[in-house]
C-alpha positions, 0 to 999 in steps of 0.5 A: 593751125598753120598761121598760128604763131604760138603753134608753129614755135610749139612745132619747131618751126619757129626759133624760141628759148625754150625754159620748160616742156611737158607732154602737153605744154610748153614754156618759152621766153617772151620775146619783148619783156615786159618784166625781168622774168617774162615767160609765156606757158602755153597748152601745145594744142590749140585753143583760142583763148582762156574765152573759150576754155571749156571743161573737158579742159581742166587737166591741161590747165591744171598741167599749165599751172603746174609748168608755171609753178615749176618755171618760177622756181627755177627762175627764183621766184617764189619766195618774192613772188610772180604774177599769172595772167591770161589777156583775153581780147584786144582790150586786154592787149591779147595779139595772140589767138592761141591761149598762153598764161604770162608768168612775170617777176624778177622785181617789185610790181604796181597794181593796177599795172601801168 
């Protein structure tokens, strides 16, 4: 996807800092924080949202969370704890039409959030 934000950093194209990488997935630093610890994880192939996760993807999801596990404890959050969140649609504040799972922690968190 050429016009694709998230596929153009996945390819290089565009500068991000990189914190975790695997075959099939890629961890990078948001650029516009919302917490301490703000890191978007994202499936290098292009899938739209978590709307449009289908079975045949549940090894890359698997491979998603396993990205996230390993992001929070090199960034020291697991024993404080993180937040995972998939957005879907405006309402939910997606700008991004490429599906990514936003790993955040680094200090105590509201809920609902604010």
């Amino acid at each position: 996807m050429n016009d694709c934000i998230f596929c153009r950093i996945v390819a290089g194209e565009l500068p991000s800092e990189e914190v975790a990488s695997t075959e099939r997935t890629f961890a990078f630093r948001d650029v516009k924080p919302a917490l301490p610890v703000h890191v978007l994880v994202v499936p290098r192939e292009h899938i739209v949202s978590a709307d449009t996760v289908a079975p045949e993807h549940a090894d890359l999801l698997a491979e998603m969370m396993d990205t996230a596990q390993r992001v929070a404890r090199s960034e020291g959050l697991t024993d404080r704890g993180y937040r995972l969140v998939f957005n879907v649609g405006e309402d939910a504040q997606n700008s991004v039409a490429h599906l990514h799972m936003h790993l955040v922690g680094g200090r105590p968190m509201e809920w609902p959030p604010g």
